[in-house]
PAZAMI-542448 format. One record per residue: y, x, z of N, C-alpha, C, O in turn; residue in one letter. Coordinates in steps of 0.02 Angstrom, whole numbers, plus 50000, padded with zeros to 5 digits. Layout:
# PAZAMI-542448
YXZYXZYXZYXZa ...
END
This chain:
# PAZAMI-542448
491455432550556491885435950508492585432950511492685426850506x 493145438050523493915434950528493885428850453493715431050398x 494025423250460494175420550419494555422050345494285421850290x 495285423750361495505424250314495465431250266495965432750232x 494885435250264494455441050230493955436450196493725437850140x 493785430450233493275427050182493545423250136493285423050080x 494175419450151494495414550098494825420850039494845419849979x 495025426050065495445431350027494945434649956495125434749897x 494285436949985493685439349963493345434549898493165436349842x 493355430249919493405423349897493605420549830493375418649776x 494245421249867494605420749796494915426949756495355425949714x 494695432949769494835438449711494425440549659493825441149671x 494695442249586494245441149560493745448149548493845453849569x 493245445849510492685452249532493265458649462493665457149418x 493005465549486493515470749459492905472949380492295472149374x 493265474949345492965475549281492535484449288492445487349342x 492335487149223492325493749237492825496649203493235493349171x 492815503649206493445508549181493345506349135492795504549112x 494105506149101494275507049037494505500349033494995499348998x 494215494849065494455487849044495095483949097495185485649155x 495385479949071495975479349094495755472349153495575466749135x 495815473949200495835471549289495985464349255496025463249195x 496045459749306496285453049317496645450749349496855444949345x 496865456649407497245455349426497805462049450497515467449450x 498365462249465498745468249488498805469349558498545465349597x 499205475949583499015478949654499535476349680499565477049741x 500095472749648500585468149698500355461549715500555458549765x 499825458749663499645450649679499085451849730499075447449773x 498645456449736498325460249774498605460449852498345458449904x 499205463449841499445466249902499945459149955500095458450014x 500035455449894500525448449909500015444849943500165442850000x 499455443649923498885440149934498455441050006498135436750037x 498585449650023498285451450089498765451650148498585453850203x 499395449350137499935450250163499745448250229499795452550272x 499495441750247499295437950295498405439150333498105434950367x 498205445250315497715445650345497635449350404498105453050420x 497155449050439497035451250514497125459050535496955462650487x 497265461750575497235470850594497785472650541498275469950514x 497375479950540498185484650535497615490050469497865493650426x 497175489450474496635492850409496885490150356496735494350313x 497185485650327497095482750276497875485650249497935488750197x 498405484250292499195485950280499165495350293499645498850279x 498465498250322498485504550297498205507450241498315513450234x 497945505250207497675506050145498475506350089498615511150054x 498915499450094499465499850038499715503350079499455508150050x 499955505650118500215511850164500095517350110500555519450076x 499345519850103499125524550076499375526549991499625530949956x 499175521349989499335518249900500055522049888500145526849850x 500725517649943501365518249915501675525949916502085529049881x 501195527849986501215536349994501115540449939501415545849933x 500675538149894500325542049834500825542649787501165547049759x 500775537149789501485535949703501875537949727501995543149698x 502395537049789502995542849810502905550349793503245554149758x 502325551049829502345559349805502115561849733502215567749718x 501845557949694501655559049619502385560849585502465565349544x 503045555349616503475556749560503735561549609504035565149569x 503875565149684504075569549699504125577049666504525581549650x 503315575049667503025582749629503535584249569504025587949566x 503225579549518503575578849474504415581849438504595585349390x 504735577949492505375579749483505325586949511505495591249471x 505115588849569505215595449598504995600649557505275606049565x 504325600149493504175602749464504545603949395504315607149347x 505135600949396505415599549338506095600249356506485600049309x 506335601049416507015603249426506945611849445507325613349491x 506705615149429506705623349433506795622449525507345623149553x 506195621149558506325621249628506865620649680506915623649733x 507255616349654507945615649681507925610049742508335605649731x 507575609249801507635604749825508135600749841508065594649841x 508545602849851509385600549863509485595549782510045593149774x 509075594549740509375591349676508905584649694509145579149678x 508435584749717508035577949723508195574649802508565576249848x 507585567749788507825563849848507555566549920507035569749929x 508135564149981507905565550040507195565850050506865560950033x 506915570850074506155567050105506065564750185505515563450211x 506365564650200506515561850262506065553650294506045551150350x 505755551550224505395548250251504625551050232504095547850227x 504695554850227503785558650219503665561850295504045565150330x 502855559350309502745564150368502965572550359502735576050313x 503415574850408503535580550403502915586250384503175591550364x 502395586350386502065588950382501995591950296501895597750277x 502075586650263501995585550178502775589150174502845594850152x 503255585550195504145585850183504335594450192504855596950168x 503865598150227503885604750245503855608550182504265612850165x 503205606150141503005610150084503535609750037503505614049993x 504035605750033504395603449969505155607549995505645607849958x 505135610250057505795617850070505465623150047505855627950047x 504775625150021504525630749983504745630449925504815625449889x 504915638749908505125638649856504225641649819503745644349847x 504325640049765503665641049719503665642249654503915638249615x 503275649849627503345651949553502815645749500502605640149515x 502785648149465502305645049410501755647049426501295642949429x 501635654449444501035655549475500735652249522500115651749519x 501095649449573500885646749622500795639849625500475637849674x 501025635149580501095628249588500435625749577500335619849592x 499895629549551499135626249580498995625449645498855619849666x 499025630549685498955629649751499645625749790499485622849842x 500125625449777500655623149825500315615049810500285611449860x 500075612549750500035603849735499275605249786499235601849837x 498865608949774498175609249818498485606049890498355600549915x 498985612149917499305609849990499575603450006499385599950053x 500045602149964500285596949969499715589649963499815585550008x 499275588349925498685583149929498185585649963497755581149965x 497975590749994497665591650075498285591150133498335595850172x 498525588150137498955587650186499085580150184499165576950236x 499115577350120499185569250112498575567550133498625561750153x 497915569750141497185566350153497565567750217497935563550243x 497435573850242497565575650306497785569550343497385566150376x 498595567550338499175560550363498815555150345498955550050377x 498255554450291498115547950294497295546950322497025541750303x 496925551250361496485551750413496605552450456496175550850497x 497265555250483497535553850558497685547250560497455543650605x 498115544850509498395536550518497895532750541497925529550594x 497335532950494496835529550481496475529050578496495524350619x 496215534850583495975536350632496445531050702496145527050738x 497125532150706497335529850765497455520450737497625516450781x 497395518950696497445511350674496515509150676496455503150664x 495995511850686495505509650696494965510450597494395508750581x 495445513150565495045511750485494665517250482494915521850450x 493865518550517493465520250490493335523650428493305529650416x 493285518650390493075517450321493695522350288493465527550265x 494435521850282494855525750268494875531950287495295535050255x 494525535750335494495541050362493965543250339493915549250350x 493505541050309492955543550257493075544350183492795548150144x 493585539650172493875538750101494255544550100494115547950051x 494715547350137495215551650141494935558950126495185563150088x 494265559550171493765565950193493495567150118493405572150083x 493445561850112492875563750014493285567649958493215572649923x 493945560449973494225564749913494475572249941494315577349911x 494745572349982495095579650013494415584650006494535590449989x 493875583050015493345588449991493155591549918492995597049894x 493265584849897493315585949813493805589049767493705592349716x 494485586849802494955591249799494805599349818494955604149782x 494585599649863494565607549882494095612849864494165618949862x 493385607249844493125609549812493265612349728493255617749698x 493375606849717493855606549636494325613349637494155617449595x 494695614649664494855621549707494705629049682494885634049651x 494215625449723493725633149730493465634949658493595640049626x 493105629949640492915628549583493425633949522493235638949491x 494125630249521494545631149469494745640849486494905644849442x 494665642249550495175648049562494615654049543494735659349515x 493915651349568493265656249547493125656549460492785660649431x 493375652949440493265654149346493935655249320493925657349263x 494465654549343495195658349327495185662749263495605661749219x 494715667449256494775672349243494535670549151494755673449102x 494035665349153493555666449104493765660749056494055655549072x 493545663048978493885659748947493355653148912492745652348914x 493945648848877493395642948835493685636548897494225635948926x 493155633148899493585626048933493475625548998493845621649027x 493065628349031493275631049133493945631749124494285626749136x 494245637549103494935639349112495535635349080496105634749103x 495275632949026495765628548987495615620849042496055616649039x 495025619349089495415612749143495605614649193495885610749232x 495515621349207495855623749296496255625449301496535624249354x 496585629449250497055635049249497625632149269497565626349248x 498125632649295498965627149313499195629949266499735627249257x 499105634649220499695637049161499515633749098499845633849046x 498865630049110498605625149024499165621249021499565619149064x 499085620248934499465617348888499445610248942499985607348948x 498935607748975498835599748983499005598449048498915592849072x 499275603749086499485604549159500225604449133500485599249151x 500705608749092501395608849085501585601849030502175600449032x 501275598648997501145591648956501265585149034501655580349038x 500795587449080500795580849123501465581249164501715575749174x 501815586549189502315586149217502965583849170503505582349196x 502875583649116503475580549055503395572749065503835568949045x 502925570749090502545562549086502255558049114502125552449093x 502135560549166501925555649211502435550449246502295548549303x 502965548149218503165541849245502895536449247502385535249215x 503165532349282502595527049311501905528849331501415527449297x 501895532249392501165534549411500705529449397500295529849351x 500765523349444500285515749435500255515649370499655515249355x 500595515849321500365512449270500085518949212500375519049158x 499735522249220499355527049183498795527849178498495530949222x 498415525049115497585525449123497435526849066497905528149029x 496695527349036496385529748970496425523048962496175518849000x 496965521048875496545516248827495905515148813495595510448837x 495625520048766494875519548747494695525748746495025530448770x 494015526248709493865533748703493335532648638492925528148637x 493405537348586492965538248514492095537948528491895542348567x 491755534848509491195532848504490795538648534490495538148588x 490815544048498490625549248521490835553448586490335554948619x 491215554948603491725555748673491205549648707490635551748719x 491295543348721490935538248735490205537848765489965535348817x 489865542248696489045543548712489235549848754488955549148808x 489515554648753489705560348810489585557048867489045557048897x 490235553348889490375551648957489585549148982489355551749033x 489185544048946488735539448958488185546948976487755547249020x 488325551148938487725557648956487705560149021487225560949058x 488345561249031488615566549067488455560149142488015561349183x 488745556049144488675550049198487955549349223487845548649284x 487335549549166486745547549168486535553949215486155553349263x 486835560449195486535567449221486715567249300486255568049340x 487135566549315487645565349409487225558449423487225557749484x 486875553249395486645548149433486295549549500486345546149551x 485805557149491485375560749524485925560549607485615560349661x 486485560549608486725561749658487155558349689487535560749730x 487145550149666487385544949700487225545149770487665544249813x 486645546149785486595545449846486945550949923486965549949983x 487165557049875487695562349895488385558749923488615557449979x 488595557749857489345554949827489245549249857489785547449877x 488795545049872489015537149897488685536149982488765530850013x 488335542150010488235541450086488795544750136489335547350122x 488385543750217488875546950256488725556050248488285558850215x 489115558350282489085565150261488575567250291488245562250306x 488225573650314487725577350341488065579350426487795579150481x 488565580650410488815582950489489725582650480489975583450425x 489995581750521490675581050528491045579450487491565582550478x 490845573950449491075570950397491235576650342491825578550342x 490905579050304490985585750254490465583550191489855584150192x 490795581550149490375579950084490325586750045490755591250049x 489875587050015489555592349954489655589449891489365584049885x 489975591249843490325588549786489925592349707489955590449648x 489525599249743489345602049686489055599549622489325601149569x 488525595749622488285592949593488645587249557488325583849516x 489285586049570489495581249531490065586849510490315584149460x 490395592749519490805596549496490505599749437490865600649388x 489845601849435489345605349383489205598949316489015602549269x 489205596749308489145591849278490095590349251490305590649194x 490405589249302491265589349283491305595349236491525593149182x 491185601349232491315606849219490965607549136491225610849091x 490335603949130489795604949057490265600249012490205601448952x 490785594149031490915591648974491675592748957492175592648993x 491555593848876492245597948840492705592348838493245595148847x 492815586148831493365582448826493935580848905493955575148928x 494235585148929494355583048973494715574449005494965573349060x 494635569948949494725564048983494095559248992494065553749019x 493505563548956492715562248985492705563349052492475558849087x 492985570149087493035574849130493295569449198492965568549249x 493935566549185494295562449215493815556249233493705555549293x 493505551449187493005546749192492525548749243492345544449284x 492275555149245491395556349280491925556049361491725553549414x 492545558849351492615559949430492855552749455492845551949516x 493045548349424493445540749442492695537249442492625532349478x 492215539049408491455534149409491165538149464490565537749473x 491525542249505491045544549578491255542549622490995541149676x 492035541749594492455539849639492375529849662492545526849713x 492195528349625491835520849626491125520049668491045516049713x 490725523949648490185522849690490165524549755489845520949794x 490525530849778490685530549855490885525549896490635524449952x 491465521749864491715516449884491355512049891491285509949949x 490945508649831490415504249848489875505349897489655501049935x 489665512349894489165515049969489405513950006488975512750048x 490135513050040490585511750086490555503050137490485501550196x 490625499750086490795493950092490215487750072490105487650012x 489895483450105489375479950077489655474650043490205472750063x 489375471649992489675465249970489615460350007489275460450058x 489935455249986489985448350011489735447850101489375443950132x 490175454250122490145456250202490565452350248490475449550302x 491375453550182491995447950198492185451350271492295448150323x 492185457550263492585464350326493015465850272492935465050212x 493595468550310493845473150314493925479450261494405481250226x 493445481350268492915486950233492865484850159492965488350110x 492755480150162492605476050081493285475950033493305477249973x 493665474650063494325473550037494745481050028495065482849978x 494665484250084494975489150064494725493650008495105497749982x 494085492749990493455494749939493725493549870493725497749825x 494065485049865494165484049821494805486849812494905488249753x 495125487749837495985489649822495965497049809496465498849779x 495595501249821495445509049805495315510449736495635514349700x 494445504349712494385501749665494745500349606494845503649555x 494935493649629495675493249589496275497749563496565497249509x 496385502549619496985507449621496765511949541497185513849500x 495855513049532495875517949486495685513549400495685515849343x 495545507149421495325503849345496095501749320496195499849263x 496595502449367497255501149336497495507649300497795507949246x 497285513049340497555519249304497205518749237497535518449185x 496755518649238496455519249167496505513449108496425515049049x 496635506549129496845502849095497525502049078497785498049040x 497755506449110498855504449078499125511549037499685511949011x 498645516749036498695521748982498555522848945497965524548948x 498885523248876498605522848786498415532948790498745537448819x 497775533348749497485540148723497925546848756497765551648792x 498855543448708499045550448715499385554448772499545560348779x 499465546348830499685547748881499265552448924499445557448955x 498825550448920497985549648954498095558548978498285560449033x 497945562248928497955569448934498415573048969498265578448996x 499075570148971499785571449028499745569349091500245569749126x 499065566449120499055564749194498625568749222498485568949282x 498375572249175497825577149215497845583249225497535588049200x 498365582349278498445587649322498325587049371498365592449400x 498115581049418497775576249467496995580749463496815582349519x 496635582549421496155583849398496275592949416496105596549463x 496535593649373496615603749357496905607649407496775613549418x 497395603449442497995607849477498025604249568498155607149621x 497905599049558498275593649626497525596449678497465594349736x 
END
């Protein structure tokens, strides 16, 4: 085992569950791996810094009446992403244009992955981009119907035009807490998707293509949508851990934890009322 993955591994500390506040942050994190072996590890914060760039891109672009000429160059985004942001786009359309735009970010960060040797990131990339697309399909096939399908898919909900007023500071946005009841939800709803850890946390069936249904059906039965947010960040955990073995001290392990990490920070640095203004990651992206 490269050494310094074992002294690094080592000394980080173990990650809490959602909702509770980390021990450590994704810069002491990132300061800390600075000095480790290959090019997997510096592609992972690669990935990371890519994200938060385009979170506040959207953002502004969604909030300057499509004016690209008013925001910053993109000139450092793979052209591929930098393309979508010369479309011009109605209200109608900005579900699918954010769909494009984060299938196209998995896309750049499974090619990366792929020619730097990260495996493991090229599976990470594949899951979520399936879930995304599934999530998709999902949202565009109940469009129509009313009650809370349509009130989390729809891009014209109250909680889709709320998140674009608010999401500054992408990194630092997570659920405070959640009401006792909300609470026993999540714990229901979590207990019901256990059935399909082994879905959500293996390799795929054929060409790397995960099946998400069973954890989308279950997304879909519970009414609080920041319950909603929890079931997909607690799937989003166990894949990772199916990913990576413990106390392996690869590669693999570390980048596990920093993915990890990436989502117990979201949820630990956002109070209640923020909470509901980021989920458009969820409804729309």
């Amino acid at each position: 085992m490269p050494e310094g993955f074992y002294y690094l591994l080592s000394f980080l500390p173990p990650l809490p569950d959602i909702g509770d506040s980390p021990p450590i942050t994704m810069a002491e994190v990132a300061k800390l791996a600075r000095e480790t072996p290959g090019n997997e590890v510096r592609c992972v914060f690669e990935a990371i810094e890519l994200e938060e760039i385009l979170h506040r891109l959207i953002d502004e672009r969604l909030m300057i009446s499509n004016d690209s000429s008013e925001i910053h160059d993109f000139a450092g985004l793979p052209k591929s992403i930098a393309d979508l942001f010369d479309e011009k786009i109605s209200v109608s359309s900005e579900g699918s244009w954010l769909t494009d735009v984060w299938m196209r970010f998995y896309d750049h960060i499974a090619q990366n992955s792929e020619r730097r040797g990260s495996k493991m990131l090229v599976r990470w990339s594949t899951w979520e981009k399936t879930l995304r697309e599934q999530l998709a399909v999902f949202r565009t096939q109940n469009m129509g119907k009313d009650g809370l399908i349509a009130a989390k898919f729809s891009e014209k909900s109250e909680i889709n035009k709320a998140s674009r007023a608010s999401r500054a500071g992408r990194a630092g946005m997570a659920i405070e807490g959640i009401e006792a009841n909300e609470a026993n939800e999540a714990n229901e709803a979590i207990d019901a998707i256990d059935a399909c850890e082994a879905i959500e946390g293996s390799e795929p069936k054929e060409a790397l293509e995960y099946d998400h249904s069973l954890l989308i059906q279950e997304f879909s039965k519970v009414e609080n949508p920041l319950t909603g947010e929890e079931i997909l960040d607690r799937a989003r955990i166990r894949f990772l851990e199916g990913q990576a073995e413990r106390y392996s001290f690869k590669a693999e392990e570390l980048i596990a934890y920093v993915l990890k990490l990436r989502l117990i920070l979201r949820h630990s640095q956002m109070n209640r009322d923020k909470g509901v203004k980021i989920l458009m990651e969820v409804t729309s992206e």
